[in-house]
C-alpha positions as CSV (number, residue, x, y, z in Angstrom):
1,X,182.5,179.0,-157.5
2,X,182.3,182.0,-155.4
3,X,180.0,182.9,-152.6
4,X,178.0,186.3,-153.4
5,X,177.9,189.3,-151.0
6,X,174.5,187.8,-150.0
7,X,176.1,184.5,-148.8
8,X,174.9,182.8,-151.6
9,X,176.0,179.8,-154.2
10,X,174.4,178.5,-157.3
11,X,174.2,174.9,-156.8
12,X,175.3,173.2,-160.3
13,X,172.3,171.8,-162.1
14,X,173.5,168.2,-161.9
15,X,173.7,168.0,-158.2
16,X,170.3,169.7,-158.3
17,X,168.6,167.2,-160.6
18,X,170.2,164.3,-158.6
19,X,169.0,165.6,-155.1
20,X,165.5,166.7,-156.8
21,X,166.4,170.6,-155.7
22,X,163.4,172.3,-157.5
23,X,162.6,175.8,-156.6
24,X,161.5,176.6,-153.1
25,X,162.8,172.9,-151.9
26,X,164.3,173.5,-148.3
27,X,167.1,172.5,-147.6
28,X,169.1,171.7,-144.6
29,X,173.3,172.4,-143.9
30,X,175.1,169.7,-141.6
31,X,178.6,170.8,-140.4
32,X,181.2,168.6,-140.2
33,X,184.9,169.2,-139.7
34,X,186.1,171.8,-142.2
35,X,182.9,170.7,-144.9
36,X,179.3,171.0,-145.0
37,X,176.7,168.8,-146.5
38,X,173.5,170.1,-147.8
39,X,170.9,167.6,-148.0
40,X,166.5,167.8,-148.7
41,X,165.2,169.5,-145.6
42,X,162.8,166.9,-143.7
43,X,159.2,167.8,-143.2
44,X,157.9,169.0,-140.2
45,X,154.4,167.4,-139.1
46,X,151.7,168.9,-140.8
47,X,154.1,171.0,-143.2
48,X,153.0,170.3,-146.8
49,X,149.2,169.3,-146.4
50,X,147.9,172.5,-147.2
51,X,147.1,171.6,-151.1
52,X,146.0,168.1,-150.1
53,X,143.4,169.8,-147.8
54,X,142.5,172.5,-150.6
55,X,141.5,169.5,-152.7
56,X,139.3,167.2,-149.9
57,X,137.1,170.5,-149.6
58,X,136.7,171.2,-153.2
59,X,136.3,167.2,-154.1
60,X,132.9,166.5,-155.2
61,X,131.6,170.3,-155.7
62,X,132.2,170.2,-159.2
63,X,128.5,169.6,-160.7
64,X,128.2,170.7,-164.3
65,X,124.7,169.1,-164.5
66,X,125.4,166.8,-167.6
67,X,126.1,163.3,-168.4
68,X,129.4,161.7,-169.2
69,X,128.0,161.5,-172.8
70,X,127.2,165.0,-173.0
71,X,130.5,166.1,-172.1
72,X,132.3,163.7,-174.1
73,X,130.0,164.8,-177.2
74,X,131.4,168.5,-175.8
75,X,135.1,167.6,-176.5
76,X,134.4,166.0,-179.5
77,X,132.9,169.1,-180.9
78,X,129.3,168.1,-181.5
79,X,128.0,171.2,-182.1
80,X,124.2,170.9,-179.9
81,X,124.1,169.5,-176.2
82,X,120.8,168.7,-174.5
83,X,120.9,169.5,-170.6
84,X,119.5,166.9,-168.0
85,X,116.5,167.2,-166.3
86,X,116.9,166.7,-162.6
């Protein structure tokens, strides 16, 4: 394995699926001696709550104005639905 002109490596897809390196996983370098260890990067307080706070302000907002019958008569392909009155 070489390192590119970038200072790059491909890490071999078996150490990836062990560690759970998906794309865009940070990752952290530890120096010791004459080797270095690469390990999941911690997250920082606060990092990574960005789609759990998308979904607190859209939960709830979702109102299609029909029953759970409706809908399930929607999916299995009954053909007329009758709305709600409110």
């Amino acid at each position: 394995m070489q390192i590119t002109s970038k200072g790059q490596v491909t890490i071999p897809l078996a150490i990836r699926n062990r560690l759970g390196l998906l794309p865009h996983t940070r990752v952290e370098f530890e120096l010791a001696a004459d080797h270095a260890r690469i390990r999941k990067a911690l997250r920082a307080p606060g990092e990574g709550v960005r789609g759990r706070v998308a979904l607190e302000v859209l939960r709830g907002t979702a109102d299609t104005g029909l029953s759970t019958e409706e809908i399930l008569s929607l999916t299995r392909g009954v053909n007329r639905v009758t709305r709600r009155r409110r």
